[in-house]
Backbone atoms as SQL, in Angstrom:
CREATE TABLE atoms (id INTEGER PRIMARY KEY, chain TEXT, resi INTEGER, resn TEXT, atom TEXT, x REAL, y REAL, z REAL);
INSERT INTO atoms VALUES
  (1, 'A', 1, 'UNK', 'N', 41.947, -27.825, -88.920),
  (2, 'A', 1, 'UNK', 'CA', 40.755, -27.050, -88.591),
  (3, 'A', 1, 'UNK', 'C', 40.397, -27.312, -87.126),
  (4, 'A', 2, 'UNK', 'N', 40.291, -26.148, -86.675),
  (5, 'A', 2, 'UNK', 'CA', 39.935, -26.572, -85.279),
  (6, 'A', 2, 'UNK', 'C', 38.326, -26.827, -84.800),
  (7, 'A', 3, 'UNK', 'N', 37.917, -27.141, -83.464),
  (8, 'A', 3, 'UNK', 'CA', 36.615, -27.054, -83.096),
  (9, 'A', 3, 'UNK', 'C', 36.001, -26.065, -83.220),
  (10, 'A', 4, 'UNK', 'N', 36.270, -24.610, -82.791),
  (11, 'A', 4, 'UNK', 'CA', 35.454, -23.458, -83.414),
  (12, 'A', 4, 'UNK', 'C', 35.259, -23.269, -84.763),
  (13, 'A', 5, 'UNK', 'N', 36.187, -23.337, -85.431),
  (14, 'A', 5, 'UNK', 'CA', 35.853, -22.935, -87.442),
  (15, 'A', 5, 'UNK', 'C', 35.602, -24.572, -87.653),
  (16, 'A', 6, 'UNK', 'N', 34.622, -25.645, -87.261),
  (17, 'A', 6, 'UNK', 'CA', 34.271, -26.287, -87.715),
  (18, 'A', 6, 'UNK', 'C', 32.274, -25.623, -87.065),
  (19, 'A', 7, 'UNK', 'N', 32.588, -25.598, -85.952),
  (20, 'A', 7, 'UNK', 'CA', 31.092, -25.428, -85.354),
  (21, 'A', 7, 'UNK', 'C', 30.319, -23.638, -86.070),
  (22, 'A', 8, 'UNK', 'N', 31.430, -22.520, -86.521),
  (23, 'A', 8, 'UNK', 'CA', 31.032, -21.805, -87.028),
  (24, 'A', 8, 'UNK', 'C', 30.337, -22.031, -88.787),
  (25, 'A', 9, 'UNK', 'N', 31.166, -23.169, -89.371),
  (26, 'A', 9, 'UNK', 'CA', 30.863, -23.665, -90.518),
  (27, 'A', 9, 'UNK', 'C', 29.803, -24.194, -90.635),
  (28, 'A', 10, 'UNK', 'N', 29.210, -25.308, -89.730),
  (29, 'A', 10, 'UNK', 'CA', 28.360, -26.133, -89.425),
  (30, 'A', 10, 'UNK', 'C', 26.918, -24.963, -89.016),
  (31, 'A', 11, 'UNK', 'N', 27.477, -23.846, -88.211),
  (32, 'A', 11, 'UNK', 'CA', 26.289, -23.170, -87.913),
  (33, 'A', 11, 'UNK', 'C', 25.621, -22.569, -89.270),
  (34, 'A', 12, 'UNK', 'N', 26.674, -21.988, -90.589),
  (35, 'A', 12, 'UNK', 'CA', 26.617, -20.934, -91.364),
  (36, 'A', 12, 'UNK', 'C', 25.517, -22.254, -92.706),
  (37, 'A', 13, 'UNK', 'N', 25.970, -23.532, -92.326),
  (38, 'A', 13, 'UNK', 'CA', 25.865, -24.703, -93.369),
  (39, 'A', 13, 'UNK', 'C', 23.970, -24.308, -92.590),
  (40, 'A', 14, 'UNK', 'N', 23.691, -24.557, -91.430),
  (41, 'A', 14, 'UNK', 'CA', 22.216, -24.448, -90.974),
  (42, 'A', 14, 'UNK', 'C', 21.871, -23.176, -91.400),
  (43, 'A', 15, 'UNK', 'N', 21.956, -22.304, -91.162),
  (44, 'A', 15, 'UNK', 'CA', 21.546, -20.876, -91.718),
  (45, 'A', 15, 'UNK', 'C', 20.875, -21.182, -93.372),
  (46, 'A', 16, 'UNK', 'N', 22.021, -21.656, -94.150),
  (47, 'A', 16, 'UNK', 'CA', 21.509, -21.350, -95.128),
  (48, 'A', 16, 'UNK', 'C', 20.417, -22.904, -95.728),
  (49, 'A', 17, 'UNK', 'N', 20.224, -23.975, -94.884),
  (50, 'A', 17, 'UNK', 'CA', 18.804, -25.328, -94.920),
  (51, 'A', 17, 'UNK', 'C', 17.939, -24.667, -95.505),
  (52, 'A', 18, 'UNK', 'N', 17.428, -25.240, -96.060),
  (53, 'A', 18, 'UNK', 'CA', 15.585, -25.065, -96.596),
  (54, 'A', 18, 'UNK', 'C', 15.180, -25.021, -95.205),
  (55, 'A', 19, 'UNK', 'N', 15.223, -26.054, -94.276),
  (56, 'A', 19, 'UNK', 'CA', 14.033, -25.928, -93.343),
  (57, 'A', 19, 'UNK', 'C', 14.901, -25.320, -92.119),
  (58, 'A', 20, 'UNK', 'N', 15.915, -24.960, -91.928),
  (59, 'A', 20, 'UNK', 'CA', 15.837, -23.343, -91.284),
  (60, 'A', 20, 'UNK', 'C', 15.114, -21.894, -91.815),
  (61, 'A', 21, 'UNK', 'N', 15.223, -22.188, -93.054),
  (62, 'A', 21, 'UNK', 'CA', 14.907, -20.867, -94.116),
  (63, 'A', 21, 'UNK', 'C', 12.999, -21.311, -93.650),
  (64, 'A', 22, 'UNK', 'N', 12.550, -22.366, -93.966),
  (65, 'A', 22, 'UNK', 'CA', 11.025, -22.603, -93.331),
  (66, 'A', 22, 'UNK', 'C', 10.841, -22.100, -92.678),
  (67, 'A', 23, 'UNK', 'N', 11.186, -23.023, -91.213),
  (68, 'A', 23, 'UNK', 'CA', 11.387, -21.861, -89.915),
  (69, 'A', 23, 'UNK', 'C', 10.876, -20.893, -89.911),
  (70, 'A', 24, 'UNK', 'N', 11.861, -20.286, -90.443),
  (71, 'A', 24, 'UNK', 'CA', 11.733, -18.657, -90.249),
  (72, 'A', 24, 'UNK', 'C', 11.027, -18.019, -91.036),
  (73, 'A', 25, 'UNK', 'N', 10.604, -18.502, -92.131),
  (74, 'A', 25, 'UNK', 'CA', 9.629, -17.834, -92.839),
  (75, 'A', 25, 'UNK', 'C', 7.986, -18.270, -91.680),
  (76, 'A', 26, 'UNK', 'N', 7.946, -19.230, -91.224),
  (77, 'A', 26, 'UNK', 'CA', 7.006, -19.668, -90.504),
  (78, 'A', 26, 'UNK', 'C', 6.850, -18.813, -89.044),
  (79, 'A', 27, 'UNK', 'N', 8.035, -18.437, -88.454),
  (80, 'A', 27, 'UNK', 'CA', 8.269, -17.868, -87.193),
  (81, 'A', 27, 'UNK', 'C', 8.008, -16.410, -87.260),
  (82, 'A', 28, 'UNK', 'N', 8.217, -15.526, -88.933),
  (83, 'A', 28, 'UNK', 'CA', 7.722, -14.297, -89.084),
  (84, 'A', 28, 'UNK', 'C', 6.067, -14.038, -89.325),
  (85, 'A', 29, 'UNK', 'N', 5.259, -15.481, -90.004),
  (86, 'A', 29, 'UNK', 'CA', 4.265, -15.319, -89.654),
  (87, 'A', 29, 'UNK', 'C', 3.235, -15.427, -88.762),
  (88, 'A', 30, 'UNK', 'N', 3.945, -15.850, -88.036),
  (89, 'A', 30, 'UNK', 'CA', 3.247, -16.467, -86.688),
  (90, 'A', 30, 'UNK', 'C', 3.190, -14.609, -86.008),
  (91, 'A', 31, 'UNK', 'N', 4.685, -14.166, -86.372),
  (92, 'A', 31, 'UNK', 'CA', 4.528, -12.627, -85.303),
  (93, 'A', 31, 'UNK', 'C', 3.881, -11.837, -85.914),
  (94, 'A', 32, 'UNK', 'N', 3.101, -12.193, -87.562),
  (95, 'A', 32, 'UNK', 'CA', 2.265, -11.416, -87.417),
  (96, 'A', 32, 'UNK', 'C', 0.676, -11.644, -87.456),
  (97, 'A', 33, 'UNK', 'N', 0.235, -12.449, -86.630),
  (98, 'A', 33, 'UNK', 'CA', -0.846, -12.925, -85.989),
  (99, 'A', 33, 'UNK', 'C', -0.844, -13.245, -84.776),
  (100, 'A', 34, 'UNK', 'N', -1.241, -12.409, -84.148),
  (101, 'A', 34, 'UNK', 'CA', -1.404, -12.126, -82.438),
  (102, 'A', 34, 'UNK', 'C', -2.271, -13.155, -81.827),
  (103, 'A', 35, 'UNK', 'N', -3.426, -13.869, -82.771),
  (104, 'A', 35, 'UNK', 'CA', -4.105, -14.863, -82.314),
  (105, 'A', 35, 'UNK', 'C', -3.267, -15.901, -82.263),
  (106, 'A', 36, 'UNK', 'N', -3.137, -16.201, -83.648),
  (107, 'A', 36, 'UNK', 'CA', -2.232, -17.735, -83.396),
  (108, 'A', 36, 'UNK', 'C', -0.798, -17.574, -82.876),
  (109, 'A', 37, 'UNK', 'N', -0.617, -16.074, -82.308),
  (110, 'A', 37, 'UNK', 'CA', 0.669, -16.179, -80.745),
  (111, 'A', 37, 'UNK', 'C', 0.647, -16.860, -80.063),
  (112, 'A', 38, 'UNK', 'N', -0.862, -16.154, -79.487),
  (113, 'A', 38, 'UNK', 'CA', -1.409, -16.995, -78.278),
  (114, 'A', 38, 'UNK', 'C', -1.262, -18.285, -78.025),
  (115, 'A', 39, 'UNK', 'N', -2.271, -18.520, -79.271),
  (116, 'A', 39, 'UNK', 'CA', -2.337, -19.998, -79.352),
  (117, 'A', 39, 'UNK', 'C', -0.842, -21.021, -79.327),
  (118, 'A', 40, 'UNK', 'N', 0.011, -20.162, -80.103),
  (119, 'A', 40, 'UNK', 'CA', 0.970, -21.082, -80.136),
  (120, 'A', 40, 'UNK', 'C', 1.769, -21.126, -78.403),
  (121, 'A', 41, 'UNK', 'N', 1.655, -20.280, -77.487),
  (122, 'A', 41, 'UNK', 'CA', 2.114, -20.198, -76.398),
  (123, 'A', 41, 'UNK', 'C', 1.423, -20.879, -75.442),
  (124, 'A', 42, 'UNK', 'N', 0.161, -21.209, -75.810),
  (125, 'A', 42, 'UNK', 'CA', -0.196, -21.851, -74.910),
  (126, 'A', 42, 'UNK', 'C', -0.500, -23.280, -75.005),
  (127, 'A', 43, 'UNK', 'N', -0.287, -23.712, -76.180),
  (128, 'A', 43, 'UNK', 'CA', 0.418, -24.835, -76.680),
  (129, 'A', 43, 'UNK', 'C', 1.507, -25.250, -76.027),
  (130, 'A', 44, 'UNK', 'N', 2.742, -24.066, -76.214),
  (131, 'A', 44, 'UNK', 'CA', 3.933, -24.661, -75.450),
  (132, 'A', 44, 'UNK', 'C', 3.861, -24.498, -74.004),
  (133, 'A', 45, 'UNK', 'N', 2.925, -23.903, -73.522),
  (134, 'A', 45, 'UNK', 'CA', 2.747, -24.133, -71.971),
  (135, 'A', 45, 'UNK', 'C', 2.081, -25.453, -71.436),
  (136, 'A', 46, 'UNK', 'N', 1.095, -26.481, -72.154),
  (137, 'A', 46, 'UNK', 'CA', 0.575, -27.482, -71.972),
  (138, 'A', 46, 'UNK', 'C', 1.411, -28.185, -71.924),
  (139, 'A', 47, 'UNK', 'N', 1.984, -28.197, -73.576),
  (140, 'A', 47, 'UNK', 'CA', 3.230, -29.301, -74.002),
  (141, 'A', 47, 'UNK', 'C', 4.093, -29.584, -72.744),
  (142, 'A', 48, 'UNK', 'N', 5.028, -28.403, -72.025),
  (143, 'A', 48, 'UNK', 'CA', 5.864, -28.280, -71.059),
  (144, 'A', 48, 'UNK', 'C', 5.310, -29.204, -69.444),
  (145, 'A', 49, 'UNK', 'N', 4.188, -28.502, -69.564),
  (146, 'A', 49, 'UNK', 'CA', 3.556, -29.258, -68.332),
  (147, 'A', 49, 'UNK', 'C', 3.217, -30.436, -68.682),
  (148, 'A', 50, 'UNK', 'N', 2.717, -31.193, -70.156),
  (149, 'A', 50, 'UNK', 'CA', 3.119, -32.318, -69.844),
  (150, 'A', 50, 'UNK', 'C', 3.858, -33.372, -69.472),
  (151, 'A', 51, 'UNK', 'N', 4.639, -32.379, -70.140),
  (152, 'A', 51, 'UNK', 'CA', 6.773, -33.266, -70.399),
  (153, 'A', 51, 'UNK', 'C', 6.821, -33.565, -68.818),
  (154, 'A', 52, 'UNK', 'N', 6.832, -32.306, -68.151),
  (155, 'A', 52, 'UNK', 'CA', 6.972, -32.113, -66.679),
  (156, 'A', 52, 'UNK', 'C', 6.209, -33.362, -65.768),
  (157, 'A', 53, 'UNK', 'N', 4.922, -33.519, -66.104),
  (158, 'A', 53, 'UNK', 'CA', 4.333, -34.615, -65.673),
  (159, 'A', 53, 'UNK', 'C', 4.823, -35.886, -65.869),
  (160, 'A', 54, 'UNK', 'N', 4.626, -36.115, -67.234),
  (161, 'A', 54, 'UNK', 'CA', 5.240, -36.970, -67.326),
  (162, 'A', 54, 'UNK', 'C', 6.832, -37.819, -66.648),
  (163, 'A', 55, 'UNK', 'N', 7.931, -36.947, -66.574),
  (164, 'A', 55, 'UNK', 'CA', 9.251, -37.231, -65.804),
  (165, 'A', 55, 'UNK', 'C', 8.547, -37.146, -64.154),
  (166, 'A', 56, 'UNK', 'N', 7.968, -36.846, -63.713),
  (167, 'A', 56, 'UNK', 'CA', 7.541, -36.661, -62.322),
  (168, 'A', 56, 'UNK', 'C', 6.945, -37.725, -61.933),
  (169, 'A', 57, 'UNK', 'N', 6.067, -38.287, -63.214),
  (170, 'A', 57, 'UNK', 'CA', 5.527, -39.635, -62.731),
  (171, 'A', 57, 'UNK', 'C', 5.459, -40.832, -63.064),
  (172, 'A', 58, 'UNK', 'N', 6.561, -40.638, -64.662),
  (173, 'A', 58, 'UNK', 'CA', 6.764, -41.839, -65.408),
  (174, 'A', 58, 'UNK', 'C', 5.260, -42.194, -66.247),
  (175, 'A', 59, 'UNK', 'N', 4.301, -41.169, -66.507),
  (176, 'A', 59, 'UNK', 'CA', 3.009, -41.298, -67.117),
  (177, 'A', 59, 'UNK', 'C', 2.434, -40.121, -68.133),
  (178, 'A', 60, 'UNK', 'N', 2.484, -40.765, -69.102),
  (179, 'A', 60, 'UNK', 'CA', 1.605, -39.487, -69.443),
  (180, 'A', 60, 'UNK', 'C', -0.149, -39.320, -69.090),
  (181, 'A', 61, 'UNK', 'N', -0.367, -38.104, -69.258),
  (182, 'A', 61, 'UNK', 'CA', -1.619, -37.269, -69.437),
  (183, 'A', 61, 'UNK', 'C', -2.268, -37.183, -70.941),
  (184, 'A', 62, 'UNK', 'N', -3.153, -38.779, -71.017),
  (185, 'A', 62, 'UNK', 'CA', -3.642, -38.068, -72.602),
  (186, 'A', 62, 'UNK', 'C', -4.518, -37.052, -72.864),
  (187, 'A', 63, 'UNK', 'N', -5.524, -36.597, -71.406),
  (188, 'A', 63, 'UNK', 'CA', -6.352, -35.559, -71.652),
  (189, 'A', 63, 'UNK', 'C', -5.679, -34.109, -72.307),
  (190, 'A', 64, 'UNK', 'N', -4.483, -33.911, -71.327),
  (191, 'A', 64, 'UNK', 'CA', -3.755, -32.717, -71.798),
  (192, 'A', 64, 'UNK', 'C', -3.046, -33.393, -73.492),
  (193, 'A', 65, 'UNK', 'N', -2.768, -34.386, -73.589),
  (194, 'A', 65, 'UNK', 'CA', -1.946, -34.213, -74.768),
  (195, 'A', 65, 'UNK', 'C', -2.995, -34.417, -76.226),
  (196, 'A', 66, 'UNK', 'N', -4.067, -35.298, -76.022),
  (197, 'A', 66, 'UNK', 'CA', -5.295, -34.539, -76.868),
  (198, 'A', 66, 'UNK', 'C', -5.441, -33.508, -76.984),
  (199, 'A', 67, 'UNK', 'N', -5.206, -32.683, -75.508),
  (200, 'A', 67, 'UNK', 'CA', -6.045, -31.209, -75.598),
  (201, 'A', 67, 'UNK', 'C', -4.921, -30.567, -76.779),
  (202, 'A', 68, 'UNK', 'N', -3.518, -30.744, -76.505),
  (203, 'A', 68, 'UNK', 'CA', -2.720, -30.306, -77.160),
  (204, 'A', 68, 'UNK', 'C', -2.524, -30.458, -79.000),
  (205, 'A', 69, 'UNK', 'N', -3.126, -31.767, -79.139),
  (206, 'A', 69, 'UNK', 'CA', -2.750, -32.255, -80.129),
  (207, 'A', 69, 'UNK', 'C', -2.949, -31.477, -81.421),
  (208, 'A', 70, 'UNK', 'N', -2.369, -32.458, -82.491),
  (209, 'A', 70, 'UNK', 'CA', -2.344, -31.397, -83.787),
  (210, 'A', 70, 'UNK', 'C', -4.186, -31.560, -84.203),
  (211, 'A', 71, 'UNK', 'N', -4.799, -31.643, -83.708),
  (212, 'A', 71, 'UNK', 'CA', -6.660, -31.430, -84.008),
  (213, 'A', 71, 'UNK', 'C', -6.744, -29.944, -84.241),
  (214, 'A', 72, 'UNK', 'N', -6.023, -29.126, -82.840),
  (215, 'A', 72, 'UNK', 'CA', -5.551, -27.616, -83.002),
  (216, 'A', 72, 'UNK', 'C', -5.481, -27.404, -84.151),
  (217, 'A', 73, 'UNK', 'N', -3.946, -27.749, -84.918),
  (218, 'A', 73, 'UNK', 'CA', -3.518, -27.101, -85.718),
  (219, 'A', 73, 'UNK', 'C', -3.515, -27.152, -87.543),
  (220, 'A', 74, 'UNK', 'N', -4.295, -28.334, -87.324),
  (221, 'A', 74, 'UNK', 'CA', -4.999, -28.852, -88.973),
  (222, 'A', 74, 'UNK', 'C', -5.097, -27.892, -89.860),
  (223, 'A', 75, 'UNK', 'N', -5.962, -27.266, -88.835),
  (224, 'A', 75, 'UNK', 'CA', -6.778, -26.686, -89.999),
  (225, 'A', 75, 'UNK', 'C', -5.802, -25.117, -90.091),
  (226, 'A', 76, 'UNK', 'N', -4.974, -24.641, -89.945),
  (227, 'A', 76, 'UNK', 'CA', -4.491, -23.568, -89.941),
  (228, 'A', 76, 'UNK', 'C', -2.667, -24.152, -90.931),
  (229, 'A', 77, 'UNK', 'N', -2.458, -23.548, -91.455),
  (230, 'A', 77, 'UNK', 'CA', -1.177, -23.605, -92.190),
  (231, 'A', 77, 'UNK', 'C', -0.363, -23.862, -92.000),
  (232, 'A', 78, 'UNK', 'N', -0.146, -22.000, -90.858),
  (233, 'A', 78, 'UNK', 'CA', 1.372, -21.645, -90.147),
  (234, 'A', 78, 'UNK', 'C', 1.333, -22.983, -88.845),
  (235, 'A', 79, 'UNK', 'N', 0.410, -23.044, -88.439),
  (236, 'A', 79, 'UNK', 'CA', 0.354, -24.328, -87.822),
  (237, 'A', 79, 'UNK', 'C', 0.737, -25.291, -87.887),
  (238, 'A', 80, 'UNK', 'N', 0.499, -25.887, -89.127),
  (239, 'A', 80, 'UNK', 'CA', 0.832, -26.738, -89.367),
  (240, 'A', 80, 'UNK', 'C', 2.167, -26.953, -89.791),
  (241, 'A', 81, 'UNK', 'N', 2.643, -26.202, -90.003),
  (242, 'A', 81, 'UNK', 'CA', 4.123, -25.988, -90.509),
  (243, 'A', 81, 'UNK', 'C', 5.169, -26.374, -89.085),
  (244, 'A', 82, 'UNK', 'N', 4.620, -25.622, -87.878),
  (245, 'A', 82, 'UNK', 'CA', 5.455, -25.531, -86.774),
  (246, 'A', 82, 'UNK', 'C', 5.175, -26.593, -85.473),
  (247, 'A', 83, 'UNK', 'N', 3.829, -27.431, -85.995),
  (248, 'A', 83, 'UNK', 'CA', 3.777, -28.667, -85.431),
  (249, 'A', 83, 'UNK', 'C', 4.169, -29.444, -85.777),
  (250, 'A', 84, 'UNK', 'N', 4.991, -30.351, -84.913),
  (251, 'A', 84, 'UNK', 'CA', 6.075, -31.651, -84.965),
  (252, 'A', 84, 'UNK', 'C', 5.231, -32.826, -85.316),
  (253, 'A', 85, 'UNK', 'N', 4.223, -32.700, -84.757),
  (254, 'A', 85, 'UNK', 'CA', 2.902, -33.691, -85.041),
  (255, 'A', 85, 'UNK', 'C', 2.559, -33.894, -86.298),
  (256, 'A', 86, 'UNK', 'N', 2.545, -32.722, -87.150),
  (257, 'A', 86, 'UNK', 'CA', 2.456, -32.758, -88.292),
  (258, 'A', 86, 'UNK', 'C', 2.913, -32.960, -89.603),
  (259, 'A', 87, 'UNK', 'N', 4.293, -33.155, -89.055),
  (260, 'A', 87, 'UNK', 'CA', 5.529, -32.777, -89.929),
  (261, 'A', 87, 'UNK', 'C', 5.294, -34.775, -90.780),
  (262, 'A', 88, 'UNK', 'N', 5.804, -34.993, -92.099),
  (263, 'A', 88, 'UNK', 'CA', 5.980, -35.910, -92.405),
  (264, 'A', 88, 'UNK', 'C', 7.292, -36.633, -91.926);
């Protein structure tokens, strides 16, 4: 077996996970709520700029990563589903 028909196997083995199948049941509801789009984008725009800070200065920012934190996303479901914060 070579490296491609192992990495196509391996991809088809993720496709069919429970928590790819989550995912995506989570990622179709998110598109259909335009609010918690937002929200979720500007989530990943904080997140990013923290990361960014952080490697730039060897520090994090807890104001931004409070601001970020899962406090947001508690109380909402799909939220909670697609925060890492949250995840067990």
């Amino acid at each position: 077996m070579n490296v491609y028909d192992t990495a196509n196997k391996l991809a088809g083995e993720i496709k069919q996970s429970e928590e790819y199948m989550n995912y995506k049941m989570a990622k179709q509801a998110l598109s259909l709520n335009s609010k918690l789009k937002e929200q979720l984008q500007e989530f990943e725009k904080i997140r990013y700029e923290v990361q960014v800070e952080l490697m730039q200065t060897g520090k994090n920012n807890e104001e931004k990563i409070i601001r970020t934190g899962c406090g947001r996303c508690c109380s909402d479901r799909t939220w909670r589903q697609l925060c890492i914060a949250c995840q067990p």
